[in-house]
N, CA, C and O atoms as a GROMACS GRO file, in nm:
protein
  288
    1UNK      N    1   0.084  -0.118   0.000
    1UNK     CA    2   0.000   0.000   0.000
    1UNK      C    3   0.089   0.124   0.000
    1UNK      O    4   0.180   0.135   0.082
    2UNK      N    5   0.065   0.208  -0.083
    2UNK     CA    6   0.130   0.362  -0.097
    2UNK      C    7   0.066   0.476  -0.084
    2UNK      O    8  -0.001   0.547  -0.158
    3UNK      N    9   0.114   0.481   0.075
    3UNK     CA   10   0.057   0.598   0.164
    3UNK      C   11   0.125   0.772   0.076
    3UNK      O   12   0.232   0.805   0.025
    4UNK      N   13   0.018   0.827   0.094
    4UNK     CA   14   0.050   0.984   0.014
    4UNK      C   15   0.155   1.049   0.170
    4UNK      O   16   0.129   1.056   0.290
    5UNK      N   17   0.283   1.086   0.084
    5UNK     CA   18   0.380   1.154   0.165
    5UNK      C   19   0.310   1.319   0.227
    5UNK      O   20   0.385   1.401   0.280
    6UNK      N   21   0.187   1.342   0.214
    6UNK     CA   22   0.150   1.420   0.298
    6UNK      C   23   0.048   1.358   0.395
    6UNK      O   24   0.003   1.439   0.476
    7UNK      N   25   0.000   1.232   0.404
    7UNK     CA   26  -0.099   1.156   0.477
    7UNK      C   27  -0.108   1.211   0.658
    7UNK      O   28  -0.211   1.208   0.725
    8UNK      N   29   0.028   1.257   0.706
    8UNK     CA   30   0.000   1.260   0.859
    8UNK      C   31  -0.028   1.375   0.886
    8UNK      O   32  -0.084   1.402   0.993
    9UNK      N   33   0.015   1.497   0.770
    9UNK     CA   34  -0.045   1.629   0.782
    9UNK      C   35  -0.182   1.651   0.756
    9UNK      O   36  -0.256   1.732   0.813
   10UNK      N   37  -0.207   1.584   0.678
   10UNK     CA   38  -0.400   1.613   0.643
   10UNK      C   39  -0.465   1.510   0.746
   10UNK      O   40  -0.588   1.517   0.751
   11UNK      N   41  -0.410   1.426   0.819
   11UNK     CA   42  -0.466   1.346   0.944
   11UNK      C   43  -0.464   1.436   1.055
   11UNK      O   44  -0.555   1.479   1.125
   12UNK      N   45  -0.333   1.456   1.055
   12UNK     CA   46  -0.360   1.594   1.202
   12UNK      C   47  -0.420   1.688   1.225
   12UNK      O   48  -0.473   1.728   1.328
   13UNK      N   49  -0.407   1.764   1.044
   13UNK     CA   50  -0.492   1.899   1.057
   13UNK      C   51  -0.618   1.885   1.071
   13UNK      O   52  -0.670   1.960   1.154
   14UNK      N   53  -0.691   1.805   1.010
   14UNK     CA   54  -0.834   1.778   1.016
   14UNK      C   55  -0.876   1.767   1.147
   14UNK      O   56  -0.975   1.827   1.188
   15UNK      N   57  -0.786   1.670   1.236
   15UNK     CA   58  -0.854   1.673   1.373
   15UNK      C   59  -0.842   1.802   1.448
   15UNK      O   60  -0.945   1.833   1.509
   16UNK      N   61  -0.739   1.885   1.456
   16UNK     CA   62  -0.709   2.002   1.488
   16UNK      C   63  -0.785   2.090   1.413
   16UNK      O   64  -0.737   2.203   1.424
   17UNK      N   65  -0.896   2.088   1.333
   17UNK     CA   66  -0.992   2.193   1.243
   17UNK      C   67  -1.051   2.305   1.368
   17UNK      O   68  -1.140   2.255   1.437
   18UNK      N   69  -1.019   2.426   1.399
   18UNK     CA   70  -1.100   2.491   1.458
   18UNK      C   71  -1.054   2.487   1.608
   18UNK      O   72  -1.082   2.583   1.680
   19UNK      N   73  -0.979   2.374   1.660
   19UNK     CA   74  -0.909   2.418   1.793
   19UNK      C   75  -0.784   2.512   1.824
   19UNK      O   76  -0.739   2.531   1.937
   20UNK      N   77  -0.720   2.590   1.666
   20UNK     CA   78  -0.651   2.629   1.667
   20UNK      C   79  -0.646   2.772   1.586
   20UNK      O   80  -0.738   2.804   1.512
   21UNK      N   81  -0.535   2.850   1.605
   21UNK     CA   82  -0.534   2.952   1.530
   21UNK      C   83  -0.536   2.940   1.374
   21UNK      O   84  -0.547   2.821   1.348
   22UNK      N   85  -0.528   3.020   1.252
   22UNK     CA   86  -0.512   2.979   1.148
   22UNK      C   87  -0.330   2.973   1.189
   22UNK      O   88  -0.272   2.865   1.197
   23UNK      N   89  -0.254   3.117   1.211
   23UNK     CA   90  -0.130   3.069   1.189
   23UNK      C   91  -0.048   2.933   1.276
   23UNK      O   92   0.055   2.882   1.232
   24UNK      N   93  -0.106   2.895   1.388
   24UNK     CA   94  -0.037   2.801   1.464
   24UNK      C   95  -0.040   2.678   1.411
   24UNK      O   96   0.038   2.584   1.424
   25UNK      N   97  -0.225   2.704   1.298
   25UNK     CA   98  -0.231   2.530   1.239
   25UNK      C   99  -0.110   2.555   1.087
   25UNK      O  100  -0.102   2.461   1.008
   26UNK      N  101  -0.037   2.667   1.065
   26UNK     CA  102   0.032   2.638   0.941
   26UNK      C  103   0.138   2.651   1.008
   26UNK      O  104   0.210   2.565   0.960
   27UNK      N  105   0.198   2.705   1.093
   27UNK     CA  106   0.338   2.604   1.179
   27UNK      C  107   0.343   2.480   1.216
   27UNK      O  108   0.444   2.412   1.196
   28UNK      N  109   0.248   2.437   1.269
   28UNK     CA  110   0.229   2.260   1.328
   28UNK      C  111   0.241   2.196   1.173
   28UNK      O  112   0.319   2.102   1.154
   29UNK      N  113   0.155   2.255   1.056
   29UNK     CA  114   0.167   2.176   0.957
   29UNK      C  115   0.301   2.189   0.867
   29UNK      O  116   0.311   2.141   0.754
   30UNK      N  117   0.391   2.254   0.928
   30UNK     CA  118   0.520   2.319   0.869
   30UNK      C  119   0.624   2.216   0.948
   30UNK      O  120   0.686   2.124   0.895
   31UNK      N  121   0.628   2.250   1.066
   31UNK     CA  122   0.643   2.155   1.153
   31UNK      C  123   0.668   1.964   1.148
   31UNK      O  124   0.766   1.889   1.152
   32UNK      N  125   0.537   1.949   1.139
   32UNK     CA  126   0.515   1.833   1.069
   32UNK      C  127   0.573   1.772   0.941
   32UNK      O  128   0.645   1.672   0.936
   33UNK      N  129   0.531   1.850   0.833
   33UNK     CA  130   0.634   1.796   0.733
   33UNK      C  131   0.769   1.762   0.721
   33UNK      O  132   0.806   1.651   0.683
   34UNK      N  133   0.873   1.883   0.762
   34UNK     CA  134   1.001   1.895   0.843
   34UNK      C  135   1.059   1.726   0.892
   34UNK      O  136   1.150   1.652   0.855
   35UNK      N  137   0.945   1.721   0.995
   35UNK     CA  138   1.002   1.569   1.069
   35UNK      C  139   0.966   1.455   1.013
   35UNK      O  140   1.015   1.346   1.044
   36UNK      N  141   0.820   1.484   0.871
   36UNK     CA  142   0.841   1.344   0.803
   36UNK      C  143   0.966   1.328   0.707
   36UNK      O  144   1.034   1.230   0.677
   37UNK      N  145   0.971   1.442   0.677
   37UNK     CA  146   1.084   1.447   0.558
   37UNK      C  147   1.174   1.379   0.584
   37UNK      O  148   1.211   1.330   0.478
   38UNK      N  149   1.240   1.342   0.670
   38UNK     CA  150   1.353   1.244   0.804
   38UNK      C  151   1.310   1.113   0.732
   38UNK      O  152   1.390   1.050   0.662
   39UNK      N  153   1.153   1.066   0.754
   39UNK     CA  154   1.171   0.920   0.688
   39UNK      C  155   1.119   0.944   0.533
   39UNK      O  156   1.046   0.845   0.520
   40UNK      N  157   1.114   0.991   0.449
   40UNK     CA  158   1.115   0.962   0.292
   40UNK      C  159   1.229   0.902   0.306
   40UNK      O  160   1.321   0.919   0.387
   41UNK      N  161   1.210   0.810   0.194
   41UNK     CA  162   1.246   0.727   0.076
   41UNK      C  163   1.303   0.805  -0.032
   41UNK      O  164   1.221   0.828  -0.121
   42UNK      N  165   1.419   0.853  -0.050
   42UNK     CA  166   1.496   0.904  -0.223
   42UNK      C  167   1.428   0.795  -0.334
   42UNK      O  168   1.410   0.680  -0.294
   43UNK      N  169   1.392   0.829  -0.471
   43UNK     CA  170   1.358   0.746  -0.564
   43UNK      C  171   1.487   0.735  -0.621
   43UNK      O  172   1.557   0.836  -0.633
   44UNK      N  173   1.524   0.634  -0.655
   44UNK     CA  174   1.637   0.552  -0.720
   44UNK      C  175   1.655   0.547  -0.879
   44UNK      O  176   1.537   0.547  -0.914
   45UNK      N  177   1.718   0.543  -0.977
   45UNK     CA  178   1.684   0.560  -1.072
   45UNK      C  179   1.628   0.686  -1.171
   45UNK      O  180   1.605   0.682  -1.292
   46UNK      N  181   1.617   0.779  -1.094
   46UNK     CA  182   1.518   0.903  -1.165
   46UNK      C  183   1.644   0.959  -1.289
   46UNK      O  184   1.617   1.052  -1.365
   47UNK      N  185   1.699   0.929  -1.290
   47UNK     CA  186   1.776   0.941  -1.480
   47UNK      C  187   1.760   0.859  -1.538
   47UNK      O  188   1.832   0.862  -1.638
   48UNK      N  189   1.680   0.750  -1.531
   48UNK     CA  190   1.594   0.660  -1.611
   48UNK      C  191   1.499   0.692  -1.668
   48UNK      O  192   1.442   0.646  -1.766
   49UNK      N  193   1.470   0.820  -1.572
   49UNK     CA  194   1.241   0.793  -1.561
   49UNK      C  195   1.259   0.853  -1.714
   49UNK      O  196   1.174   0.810  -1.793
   50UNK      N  197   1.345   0.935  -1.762
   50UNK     CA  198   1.336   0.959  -1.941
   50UNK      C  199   1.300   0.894  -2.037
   50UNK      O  200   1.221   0.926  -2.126
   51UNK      N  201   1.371   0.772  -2.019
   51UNK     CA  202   1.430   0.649  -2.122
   51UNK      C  203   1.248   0.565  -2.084
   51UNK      O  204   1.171   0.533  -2.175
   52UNK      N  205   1.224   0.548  -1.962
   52UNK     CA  206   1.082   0.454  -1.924
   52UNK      C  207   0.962   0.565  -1.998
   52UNK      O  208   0.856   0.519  -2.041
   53UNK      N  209   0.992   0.699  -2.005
   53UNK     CA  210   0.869   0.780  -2.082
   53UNK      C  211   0.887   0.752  -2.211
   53UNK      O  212   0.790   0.734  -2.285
   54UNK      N  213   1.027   0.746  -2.258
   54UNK     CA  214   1.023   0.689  -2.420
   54UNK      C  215   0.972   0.587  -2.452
   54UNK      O  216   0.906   0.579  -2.555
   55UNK      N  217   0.999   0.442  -2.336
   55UNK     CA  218   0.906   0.311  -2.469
   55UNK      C  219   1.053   0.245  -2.424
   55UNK      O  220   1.087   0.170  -2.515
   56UNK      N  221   1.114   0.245  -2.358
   56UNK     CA  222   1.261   0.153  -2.308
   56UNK      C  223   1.192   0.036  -2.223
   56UNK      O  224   1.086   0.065  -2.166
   57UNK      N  225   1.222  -0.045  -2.214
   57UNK     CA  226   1.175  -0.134  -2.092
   57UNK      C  227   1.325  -0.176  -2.029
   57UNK      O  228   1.441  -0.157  -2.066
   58UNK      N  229   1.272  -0.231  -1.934
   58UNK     CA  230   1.415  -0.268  -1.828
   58UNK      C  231   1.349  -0.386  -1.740
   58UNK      O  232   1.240  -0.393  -1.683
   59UNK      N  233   1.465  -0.485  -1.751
   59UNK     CA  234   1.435  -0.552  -1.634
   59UNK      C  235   1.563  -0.597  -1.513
   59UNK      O  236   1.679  -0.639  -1.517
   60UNK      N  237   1.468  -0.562  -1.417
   60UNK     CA  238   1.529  -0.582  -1.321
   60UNK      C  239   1.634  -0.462  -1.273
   60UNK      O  240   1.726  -0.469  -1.191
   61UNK      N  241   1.584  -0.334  -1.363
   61UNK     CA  242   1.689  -0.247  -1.368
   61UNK      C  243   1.775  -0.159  -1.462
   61UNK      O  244   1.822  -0.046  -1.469
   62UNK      N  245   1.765  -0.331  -1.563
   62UNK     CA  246   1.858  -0.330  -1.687
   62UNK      C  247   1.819  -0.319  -1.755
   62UNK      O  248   1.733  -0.398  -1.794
   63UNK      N  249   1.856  -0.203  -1.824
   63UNK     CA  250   1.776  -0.184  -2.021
   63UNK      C  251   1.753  -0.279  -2.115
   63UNK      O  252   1.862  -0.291  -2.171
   64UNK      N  253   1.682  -0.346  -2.161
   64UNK     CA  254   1.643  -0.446  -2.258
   64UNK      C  255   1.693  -0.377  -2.360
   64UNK      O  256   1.664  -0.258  -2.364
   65UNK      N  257   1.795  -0.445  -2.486
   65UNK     CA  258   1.806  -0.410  -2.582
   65UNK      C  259   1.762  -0.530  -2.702
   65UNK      O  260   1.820  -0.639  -2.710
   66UNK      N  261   1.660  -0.491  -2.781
   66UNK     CA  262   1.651  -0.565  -2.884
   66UNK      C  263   1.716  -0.563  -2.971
   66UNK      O  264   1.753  -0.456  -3.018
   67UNK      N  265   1.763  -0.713  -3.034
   67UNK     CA  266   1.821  -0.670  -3.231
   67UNK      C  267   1.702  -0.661  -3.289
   67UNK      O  268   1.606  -0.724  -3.245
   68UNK      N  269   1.689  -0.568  -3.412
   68UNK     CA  270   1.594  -0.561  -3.514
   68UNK      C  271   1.580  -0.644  -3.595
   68UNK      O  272   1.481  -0.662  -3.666
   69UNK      N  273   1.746  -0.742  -3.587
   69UNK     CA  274   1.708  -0.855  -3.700
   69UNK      C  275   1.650  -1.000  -3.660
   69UNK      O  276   1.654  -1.063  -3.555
   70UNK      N  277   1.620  -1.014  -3.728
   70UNK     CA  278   1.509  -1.143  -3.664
   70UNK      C  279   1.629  -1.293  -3.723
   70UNK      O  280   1.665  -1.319  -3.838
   71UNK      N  281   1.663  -1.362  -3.597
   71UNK     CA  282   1.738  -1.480  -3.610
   71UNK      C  283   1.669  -1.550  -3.734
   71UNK      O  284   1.547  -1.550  -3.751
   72UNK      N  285   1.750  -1.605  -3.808
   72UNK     CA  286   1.705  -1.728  -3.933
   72UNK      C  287   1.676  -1.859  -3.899
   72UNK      O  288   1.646  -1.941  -3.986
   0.00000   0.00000   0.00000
């Protein structure tokens, strides 16, 4: 399952709707992000993501290269 990297800010703020100031709920939510940012995940690969928008396939990582000529 792939939780949205803003999921604990729109969980908190919602419960916090109205117990708070406007500016204190955009520090807490400033706040908040800050300390998830600590656990993201870097995406791996992103000088690939070019070659995967062209029509490249890869497996396992590795660029598939086809010959055009067809074995006899």
């Amino acid at each position: 399952m792939i939780e949205s990297a803003f999921a604990t800010i729109r969980h908190r703020s919602s419960r916090a709707k109205g117990c708070v100031s406007r500016q204190t709920m955009l520090s807490m939510t400033c706040k908040m992000g800050m300390s998830d940012e600590k656990s993201w995940r870097r995406l791996r690969g992103f000088r690939q993501l070019t070659r995967v928008i062209e029509g490249v396939t890869f497996t396992d990582g590795i660029e598939i290269i086809e010959d055009s000529r067809a074995a006899a």
